[in-house]
N, C-alpha and C positions, 0 to 999 in steps of 0.2 A: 408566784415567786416561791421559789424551795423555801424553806426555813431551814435556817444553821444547824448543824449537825454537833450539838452544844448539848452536854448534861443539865442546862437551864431549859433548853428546849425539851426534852425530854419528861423534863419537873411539869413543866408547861403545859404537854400532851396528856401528863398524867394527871393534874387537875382538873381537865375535859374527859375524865375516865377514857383513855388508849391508851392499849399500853403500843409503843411504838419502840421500833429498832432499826438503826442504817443498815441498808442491807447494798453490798460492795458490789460496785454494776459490772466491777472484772469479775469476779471468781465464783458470785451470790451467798455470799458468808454473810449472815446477820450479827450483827453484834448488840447485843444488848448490858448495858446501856450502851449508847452511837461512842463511837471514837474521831478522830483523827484521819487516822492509819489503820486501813486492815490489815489485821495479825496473820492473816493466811497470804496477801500477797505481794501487800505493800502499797496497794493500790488507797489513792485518796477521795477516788468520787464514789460517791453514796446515794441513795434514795431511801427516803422513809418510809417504812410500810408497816402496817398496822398486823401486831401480834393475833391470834390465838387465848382467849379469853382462860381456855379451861388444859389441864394436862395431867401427867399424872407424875405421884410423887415420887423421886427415886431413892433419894436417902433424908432421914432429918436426926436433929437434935434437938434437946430440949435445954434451956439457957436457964441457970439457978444463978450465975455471978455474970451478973452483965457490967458491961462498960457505963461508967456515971452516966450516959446521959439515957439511957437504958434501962435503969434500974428500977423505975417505978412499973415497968412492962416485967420484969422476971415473976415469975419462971415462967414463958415462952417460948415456943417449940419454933423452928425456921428447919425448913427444906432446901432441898435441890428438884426444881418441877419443872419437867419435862413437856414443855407446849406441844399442841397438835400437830406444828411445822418441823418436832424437832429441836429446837430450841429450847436451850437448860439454862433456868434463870434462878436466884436464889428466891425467897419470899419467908417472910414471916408466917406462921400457918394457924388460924385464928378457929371459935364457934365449933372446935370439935375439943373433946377430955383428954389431956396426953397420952390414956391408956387405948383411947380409942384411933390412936393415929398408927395407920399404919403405909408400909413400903406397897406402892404399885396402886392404893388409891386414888379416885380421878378427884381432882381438884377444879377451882372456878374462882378467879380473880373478883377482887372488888377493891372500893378505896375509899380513901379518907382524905379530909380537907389535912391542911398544914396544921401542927402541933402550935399553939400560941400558949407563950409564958418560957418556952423554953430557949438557951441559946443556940443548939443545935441540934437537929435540923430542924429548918423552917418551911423544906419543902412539902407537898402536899405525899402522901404515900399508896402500896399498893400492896394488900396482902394478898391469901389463899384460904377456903374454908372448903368445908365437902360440897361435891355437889347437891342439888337437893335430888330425894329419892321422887 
């Protein structure tokens, strides 16, 4: 049976560590996270396929005034990280020194159970650290 193409399924896949994205069985546009509606064609049927673990980074920043529910993470560095397939997804970028983060380094997914005590969010998540040497 497919599973729904739902931002809960997605939280879902990502507490079973995969990262996953619908990918549009007209046009083959991934989208991550899954949508509705593909943006490239308008097309609504999809299939889930499992990402690309590791990529590399293309732009980041480093977060000193985070949004309240954030705040006990600042200062925090978040990317734009380019998967092996292609696919540019944002992430939190974790286990390297801000001075030592740079543009074009490879990257490698990992996660973490759901935050408890907080009211949002309560999904389970999914950062980036270097890879190992």
């Amino acid at each position: 049976m497919q599973q729904p193409f739902t931002i809960e399924q997605f939280y879902r896949n990502i507490a079973q560590k995969k990262l996953t994205g619908g990918k549009c069985l007209k046009c083959g546009k991934i989208h991550v996270p899954p949508r509705s509606l593909c943006d490239s064609c308008l097309s609504k049927e999809f299939e889930w396929v499992e990402l690309a673990g590791t990529g590399k980074l293309l732009t980041y920043t480093v977060i000193h005034v985070a949004p309240p529910q954030f705040q006990s993470m600042a200062p925090y560095a978040v990317g734009i990280i380019q998967l092996e397939n292609g696919v540019k997804i944002p992430g939190i970028i974790r286990e390297v020194p801000f001075e030592q983060i740079r543009v074009g380094m490879q990257l490698t997914i990992d996660y973490e159970a759901a935050s408890t005590g907080h009211q949002w969010p309560q999904w389970p998540r999914y950062y980036f650290k270097p890879v190992p040497a």
